[in-house]
PDB file of N, CA, C and O in Angstrom:
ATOM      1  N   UNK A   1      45.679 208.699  98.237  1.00  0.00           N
ATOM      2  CA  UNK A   1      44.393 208.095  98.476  1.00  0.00           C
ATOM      3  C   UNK A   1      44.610 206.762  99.172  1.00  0.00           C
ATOM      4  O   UNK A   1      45.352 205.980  98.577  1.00  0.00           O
ATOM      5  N   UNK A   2      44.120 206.389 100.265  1.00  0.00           N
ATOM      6  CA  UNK A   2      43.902 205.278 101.069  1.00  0.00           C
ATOM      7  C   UNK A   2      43.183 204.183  99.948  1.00  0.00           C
ATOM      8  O   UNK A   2      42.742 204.542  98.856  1.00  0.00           O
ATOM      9  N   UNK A   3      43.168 203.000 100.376  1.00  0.00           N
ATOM     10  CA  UNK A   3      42.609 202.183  99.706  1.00  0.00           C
ATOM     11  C   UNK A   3      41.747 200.801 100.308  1.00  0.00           C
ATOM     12  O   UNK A   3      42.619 199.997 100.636  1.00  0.00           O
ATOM     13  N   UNK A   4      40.606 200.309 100.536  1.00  0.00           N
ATOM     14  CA  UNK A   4      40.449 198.922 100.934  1.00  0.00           C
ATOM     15  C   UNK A   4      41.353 198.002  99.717  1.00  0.00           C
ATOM     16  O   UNK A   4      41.757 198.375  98.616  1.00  0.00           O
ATOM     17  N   UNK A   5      41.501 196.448 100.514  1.00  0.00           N
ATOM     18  CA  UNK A   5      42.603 195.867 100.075  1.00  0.00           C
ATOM     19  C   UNK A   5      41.293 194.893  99.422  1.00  0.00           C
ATOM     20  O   UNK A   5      41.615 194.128  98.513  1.00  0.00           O
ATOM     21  N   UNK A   6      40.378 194.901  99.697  1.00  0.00           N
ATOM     22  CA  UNK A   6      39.365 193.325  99.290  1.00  0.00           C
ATOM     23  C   UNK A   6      38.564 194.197  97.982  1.00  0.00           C
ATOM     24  O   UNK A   6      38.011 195.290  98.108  1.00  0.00           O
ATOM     25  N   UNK A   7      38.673 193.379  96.701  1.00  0.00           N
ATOM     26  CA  UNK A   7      38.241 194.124  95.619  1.00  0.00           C
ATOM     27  C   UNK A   7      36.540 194.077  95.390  1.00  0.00           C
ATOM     28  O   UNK A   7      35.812 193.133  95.699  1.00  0.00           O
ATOM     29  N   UNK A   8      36.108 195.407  94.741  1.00  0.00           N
ATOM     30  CA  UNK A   8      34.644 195.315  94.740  1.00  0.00           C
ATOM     31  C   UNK A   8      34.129 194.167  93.916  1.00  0.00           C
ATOM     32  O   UNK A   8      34.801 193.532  93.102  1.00  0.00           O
ATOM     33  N   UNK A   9      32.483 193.910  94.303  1.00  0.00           N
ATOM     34  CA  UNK A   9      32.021 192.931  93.620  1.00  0.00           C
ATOM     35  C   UNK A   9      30.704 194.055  93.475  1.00  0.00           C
ATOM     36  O   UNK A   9      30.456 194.961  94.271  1.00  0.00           O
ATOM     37  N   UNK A  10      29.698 193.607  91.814  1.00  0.00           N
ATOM     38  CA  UNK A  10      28.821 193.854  91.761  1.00  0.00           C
ATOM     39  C   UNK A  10      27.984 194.396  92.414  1.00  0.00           C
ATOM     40  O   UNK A  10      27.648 195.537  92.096  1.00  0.00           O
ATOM     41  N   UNK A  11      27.606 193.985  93.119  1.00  0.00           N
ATOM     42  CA  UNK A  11      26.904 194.341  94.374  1.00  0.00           C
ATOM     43  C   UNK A  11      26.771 195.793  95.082  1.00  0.00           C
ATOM     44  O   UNK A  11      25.763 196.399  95.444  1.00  0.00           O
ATOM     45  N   UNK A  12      28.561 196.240  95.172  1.00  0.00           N
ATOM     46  CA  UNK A  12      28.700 197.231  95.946  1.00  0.00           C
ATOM     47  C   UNK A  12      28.827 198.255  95.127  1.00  0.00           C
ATOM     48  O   UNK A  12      29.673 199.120  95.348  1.00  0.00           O
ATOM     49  N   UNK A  13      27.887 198.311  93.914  1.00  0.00           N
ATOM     50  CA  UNK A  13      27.618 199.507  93.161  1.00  0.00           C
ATOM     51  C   UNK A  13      26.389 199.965  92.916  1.00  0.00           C
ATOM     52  O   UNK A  13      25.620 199.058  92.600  1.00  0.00           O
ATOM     53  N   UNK A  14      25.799 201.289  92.949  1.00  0.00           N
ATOM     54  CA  UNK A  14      26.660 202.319  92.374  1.00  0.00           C
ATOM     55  C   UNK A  14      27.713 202.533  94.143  1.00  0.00           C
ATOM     56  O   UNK A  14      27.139 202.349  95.216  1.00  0.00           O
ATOM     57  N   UNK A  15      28.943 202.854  94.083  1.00  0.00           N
ATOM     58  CA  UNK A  15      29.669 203.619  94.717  1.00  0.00           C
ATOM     59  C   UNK A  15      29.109 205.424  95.090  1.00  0.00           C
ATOM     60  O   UNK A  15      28.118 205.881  94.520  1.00  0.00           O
ATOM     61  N   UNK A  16      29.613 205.937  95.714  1.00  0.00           N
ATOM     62  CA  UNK A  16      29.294 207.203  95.803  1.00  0.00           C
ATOM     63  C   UNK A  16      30.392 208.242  96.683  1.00  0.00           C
ATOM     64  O   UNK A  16      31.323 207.743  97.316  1.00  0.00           O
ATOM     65  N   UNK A  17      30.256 209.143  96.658  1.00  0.00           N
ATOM     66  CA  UNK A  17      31.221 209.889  97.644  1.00  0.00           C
ATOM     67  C   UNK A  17      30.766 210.552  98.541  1.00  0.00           C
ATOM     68  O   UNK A  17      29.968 211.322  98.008  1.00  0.00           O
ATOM     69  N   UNK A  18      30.794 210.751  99.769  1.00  0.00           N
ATOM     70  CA  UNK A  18      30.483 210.911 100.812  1.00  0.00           C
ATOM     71  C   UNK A  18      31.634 212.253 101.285  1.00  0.00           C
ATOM     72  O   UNK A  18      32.639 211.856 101.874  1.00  0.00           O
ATOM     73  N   UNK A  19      31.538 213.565 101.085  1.00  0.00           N
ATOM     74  CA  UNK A  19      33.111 214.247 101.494  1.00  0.00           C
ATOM     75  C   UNK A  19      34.132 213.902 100.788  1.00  0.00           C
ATOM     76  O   UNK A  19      34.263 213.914  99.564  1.00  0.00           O
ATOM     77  N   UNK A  20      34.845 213.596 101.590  1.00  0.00           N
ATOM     78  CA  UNK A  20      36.241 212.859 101.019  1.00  0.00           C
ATOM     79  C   UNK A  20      36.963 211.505 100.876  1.00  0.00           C
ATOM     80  O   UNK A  20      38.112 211.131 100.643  1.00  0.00           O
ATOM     81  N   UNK A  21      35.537 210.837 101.171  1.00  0.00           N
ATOM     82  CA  UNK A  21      35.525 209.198 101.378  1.00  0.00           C
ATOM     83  C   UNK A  21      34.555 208.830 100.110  1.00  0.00           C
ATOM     84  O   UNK A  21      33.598 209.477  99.685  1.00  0.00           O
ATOM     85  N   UNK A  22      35.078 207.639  99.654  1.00  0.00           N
ATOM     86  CA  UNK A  22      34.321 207.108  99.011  1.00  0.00           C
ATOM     87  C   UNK A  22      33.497 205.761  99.349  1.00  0.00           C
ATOM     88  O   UNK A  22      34.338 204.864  99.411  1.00  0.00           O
ATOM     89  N   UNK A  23      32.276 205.265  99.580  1.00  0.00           N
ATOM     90  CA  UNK A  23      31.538 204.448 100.010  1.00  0.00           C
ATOM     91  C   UNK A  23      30.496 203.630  99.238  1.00  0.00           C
ATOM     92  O   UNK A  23      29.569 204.116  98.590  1.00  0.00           O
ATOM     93  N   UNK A  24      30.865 201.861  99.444  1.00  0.00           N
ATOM     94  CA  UNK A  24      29.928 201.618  98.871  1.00  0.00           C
ATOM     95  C   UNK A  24      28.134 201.452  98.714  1.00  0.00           C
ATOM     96  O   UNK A  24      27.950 201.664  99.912  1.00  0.00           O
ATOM     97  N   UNK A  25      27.763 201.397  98.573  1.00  0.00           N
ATOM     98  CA  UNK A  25      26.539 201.117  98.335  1.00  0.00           C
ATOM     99  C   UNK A  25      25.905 200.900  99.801  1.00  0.00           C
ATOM    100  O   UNK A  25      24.856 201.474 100.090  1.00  0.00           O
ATOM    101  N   UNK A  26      26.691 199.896 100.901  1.00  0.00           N
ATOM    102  CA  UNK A  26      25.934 199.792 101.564  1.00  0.00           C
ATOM    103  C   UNK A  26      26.399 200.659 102.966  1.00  0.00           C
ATOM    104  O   UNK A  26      25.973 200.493 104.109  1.00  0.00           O
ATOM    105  N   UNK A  27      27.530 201.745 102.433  1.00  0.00           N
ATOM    106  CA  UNK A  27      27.926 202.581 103.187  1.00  0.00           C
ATOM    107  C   UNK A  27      29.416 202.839 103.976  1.00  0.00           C
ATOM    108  O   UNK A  27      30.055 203.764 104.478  1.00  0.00           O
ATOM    109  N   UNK A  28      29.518 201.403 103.737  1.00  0.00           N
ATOM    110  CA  UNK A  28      31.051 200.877 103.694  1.00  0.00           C
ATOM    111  C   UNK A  28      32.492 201.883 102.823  1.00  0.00           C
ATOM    112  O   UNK A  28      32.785 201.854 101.628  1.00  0.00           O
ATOM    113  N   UNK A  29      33.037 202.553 103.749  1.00  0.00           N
ATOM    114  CA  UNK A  29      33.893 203.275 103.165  1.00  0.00           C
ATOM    115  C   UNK A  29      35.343 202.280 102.485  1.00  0.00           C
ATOM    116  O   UNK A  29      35.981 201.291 102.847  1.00  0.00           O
ATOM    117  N   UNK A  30      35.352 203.000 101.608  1.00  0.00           N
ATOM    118  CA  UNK A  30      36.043 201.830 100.519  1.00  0.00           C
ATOM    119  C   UNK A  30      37.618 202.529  99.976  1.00  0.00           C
ATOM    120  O   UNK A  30      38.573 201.971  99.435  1.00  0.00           O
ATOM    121  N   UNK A  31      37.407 203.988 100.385  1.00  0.00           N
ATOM    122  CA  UNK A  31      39.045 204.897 100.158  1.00  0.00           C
ATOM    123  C   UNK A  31      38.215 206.444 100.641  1.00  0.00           C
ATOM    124  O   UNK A  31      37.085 206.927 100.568  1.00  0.00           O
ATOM    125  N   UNK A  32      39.559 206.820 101.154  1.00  0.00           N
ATOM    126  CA  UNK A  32      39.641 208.433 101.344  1.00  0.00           C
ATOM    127  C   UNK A  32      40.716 208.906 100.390  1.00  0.00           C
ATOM    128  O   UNK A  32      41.709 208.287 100.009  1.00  0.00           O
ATOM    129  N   UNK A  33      40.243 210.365 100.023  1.00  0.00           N
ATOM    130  CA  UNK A  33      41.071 211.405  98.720  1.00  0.00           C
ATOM    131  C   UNK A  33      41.448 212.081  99.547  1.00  0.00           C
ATOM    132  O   UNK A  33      41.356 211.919 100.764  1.00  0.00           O
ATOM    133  N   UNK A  34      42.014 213.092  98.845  1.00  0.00           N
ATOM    134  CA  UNK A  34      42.502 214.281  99.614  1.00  0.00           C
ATOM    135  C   UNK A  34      42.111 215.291  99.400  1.00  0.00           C
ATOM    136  O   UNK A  34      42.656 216.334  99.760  1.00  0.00           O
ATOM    137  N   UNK A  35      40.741 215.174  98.560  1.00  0.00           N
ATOM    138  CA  UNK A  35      39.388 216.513  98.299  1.00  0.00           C
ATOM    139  C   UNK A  35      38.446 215.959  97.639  1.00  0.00           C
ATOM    140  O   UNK A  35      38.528 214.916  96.991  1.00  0.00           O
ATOM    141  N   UNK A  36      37.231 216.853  97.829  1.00  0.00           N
ATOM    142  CA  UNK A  36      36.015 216.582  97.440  1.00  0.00           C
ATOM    143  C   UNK A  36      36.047 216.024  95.770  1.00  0.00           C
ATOM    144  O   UNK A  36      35.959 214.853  95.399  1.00  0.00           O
ATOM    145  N   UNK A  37      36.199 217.227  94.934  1.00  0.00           N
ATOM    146  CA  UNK A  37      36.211 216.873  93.709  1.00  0.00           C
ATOM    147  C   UNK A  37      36.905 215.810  93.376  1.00  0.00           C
ATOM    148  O   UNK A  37      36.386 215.385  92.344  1.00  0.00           O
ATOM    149  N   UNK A  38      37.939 215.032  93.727  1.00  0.00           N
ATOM    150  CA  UNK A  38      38.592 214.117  93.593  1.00  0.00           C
ATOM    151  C   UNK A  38      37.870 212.881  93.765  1.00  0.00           C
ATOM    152  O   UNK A  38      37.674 211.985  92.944  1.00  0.00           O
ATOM    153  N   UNK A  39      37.444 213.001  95.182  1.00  0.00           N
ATOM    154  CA  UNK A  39      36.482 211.645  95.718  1.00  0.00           C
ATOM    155  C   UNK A  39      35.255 211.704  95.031  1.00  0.00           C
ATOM    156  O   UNK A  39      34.674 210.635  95.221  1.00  0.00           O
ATOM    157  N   UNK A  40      34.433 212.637  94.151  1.00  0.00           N
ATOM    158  CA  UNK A  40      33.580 212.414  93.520  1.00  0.00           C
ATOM    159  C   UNK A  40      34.023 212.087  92.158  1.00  0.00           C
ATOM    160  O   UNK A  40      33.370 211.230  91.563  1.00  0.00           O
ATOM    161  N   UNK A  41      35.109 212.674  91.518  1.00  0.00           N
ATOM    162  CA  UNK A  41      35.771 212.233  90.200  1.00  0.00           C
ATOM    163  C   UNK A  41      35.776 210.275  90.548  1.00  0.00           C
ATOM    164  O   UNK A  41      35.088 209.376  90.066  1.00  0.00           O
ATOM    165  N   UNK A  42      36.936 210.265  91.626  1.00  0.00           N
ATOM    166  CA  UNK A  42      36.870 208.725  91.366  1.00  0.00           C
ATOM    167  C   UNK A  42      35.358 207.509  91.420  1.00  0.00           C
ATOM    168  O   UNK A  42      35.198 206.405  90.900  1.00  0.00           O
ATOM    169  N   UNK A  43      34.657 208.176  92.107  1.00  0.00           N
ATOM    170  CA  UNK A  43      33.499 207.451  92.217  1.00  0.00           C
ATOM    171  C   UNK A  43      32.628 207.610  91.138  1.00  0.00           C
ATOM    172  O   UNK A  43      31.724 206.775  91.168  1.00  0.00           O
ATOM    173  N   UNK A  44      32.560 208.588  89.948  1.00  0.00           N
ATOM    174  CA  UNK A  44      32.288 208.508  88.664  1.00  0.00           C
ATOM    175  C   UNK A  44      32.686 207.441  87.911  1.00  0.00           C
ATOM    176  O   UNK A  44      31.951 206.571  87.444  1.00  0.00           O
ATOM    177  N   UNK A  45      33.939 207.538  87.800  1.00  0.00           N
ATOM    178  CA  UNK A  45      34.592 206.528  87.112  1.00  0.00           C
ATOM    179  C   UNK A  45      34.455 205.536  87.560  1.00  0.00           C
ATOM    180  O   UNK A  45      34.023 204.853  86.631  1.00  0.00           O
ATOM    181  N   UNK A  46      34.580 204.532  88.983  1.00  0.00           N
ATOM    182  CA  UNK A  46      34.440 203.697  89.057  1.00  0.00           C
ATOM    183  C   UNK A  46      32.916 202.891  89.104  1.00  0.00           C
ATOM    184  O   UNK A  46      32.697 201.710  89.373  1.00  0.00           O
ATOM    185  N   UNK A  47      31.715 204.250  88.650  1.00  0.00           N
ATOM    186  CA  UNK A  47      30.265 203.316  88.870  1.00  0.00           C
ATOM    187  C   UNK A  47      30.721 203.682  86.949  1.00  0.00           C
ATOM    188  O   UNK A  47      30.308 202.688  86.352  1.00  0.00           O
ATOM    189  N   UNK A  48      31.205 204.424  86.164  1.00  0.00           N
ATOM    190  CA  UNK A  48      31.343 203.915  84.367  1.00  0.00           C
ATOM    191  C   UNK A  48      31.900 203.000  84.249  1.00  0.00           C
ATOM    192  O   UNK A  48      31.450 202.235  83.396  1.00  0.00           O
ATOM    193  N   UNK A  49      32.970 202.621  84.892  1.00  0.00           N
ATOM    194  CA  UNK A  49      33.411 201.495  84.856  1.00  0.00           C
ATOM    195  C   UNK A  49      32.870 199.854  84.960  1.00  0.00           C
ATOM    196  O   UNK A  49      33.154 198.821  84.353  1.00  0.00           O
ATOM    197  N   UNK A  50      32.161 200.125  85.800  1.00  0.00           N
ATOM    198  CA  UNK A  50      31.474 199.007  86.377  1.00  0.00           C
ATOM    199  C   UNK A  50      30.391 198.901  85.128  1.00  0.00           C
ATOM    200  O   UNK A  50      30.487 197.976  84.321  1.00  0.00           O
ATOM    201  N   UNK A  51      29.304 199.954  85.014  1.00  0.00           N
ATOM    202  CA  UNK A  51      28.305 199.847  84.204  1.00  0.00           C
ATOM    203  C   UNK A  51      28.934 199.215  82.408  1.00  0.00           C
ATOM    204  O   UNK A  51      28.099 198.640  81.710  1.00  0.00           O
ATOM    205  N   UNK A  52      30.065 199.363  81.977  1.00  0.00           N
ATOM    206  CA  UNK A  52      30.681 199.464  81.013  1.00  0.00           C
ATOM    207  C   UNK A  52      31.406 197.946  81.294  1.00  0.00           C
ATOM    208  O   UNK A  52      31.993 197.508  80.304  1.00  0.00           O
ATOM    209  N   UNK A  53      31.445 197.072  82.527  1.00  0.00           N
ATOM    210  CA  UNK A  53      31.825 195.706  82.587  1.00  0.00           C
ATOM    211  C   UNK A  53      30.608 194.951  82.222  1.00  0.00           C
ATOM    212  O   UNK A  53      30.432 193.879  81.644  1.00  0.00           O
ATOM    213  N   UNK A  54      29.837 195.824  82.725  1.00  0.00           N
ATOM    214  CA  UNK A  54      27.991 195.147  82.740  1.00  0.00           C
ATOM    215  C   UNK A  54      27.635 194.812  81.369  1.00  0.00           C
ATOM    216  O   UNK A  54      27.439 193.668  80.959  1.00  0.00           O
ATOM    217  N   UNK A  55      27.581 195.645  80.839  1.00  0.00           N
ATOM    218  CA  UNK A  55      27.394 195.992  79.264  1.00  0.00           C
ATOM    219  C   UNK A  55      27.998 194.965  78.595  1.00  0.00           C
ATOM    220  O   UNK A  55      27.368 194.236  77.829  1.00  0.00           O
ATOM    221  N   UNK A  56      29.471 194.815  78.877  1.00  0.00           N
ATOM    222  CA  UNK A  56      29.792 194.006  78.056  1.00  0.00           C
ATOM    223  C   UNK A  56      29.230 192.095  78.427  1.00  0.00           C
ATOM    224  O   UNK A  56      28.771 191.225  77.687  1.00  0.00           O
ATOM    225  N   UNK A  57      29.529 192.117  79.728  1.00  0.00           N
ATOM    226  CA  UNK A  57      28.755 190.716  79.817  1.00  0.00           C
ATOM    227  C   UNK A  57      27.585 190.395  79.139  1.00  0.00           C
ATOM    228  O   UNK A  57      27.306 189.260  78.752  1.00  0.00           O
ATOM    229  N   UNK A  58      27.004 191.236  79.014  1.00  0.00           N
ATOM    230  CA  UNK A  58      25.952 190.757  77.999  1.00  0.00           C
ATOM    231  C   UNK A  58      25.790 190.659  76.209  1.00  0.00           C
ATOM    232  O   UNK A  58      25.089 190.017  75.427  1.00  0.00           O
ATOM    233  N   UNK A  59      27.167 191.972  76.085  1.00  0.00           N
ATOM    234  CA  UNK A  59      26.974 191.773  74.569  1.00  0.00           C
ATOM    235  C   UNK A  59      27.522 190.681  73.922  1.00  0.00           C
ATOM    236  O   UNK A  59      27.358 190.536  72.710  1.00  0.00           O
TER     237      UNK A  59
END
């Protein structure tokens, strides 16, 4: 999997998958997989992830 080097901020979530790219929010491709299910697996995890940083800032 390819990777951007500049780390996400708030903002650029939810993430989503697009094919075999994953993109943020404002369309900005952010990594390519090497299959569909993959690039949608990681973009799961990384909008639980995020929502689950959220969460805690507030508790």
């Amino acid at each position: 999997m390819s990777a951007s080097k500049k780390p996400l901020k708030p903002d650029d979530f939810p993430v989503h998958a697009e094919g075999k790219k994953i993109k943020k929010q404002d369309g900005t491709p952010i990594a390519t997989t090497e299959d569909l299910p993959i690039a949608d697996d990681v973009a799961e995890r990384l909008n639980e992830d995020e929502a689950r940083r959220e969460e805690d800032k507030w508790a």
